[in-house]
N, C-alpha and C positions, 0 to 999 in steps of 0.2 A: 504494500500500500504506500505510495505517494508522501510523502509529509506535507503538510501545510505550505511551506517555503516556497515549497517547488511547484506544486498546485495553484501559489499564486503568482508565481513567474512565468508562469505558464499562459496563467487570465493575459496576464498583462502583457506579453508578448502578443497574444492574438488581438488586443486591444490596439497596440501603436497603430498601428494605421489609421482605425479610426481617429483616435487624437493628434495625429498629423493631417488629416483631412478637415478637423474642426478647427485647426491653427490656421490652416490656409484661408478658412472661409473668414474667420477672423479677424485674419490682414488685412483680405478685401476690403472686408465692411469696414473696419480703419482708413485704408487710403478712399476709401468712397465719403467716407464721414470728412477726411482731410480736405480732399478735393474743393466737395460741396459748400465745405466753410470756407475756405479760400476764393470762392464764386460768389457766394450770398455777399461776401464784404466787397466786394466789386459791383455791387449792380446797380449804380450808376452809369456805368458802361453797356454798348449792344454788342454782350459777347457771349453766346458765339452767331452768328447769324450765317454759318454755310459748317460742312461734317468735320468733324476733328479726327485727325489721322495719328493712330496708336501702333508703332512701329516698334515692331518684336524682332528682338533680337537672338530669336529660336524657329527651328521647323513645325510647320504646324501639327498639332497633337499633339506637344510635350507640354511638361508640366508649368513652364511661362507663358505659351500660347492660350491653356486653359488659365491659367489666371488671368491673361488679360481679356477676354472674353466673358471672364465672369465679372471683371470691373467695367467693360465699356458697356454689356447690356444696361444697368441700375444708371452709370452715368450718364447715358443717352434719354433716360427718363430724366433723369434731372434737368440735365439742358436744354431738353427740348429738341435736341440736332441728333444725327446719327453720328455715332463712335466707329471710326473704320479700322480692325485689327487687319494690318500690314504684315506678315510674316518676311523676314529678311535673315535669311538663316546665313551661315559661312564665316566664318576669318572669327573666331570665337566672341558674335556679337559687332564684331569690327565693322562689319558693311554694314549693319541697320543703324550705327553710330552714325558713322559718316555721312549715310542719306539722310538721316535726321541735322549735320551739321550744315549741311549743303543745302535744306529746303530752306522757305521764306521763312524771316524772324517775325511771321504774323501770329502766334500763340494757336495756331493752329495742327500742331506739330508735336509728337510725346515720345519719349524713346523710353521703352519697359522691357529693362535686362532679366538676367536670373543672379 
């Protein structure tokens, strides 16, 4: 029979996953709560009035590309505009860097690493 110890090393092994999948959603809801306040204290400004481009700097289906997908769906509610996830995979992040250095400084432009 088991002891106790290891019967709960055990739970808790099968468990991480779930508590890494609640850490991530987490984050989101964090940087979506960041965002939103950083927007509400701006609105005085007509921003955004055309889509804001979320340029990932991973292959689509890894684990950056689903987060930023789960950030742009709730922020595209908020804004009111559509959030367009960008997959720019290659040079470890380095080319979705650079096309993000390279596009117009009109804040319409977001570069989200891992």
């Amino acid at each position: 029979m088991p002891s106790k110890r290891l019967a709960a090393q055990h739970i808790g092994a099968r468990l991480w996953p779930a508590r890494a999948a609640s850490l991530d959603v987490r984050v989101c809801v964090a940087a979506i709560a960041i965002v939103s306040a950083s927007i509400s204290s701006a609105g005085a400004q007509d921003w955004p009035t055309r889509p804001i481009r979320l340029v990932v700097g991973a292959a689509a289906g890894g684990g950056t590309d689903i987060s930023a997908r789960l950030i742009a769906q709730p922020l595209a509610e908020i804004l009111g505009q559509a959030v367009v996830v960008e997959n720019r995979a290659g040079a470890a992040g380095t080319t979705a860097a650079e096309a993000v250095a390279k596009s117009a400084k009109d804040g319409y432009t977001a570069y989200l690493s891992a």
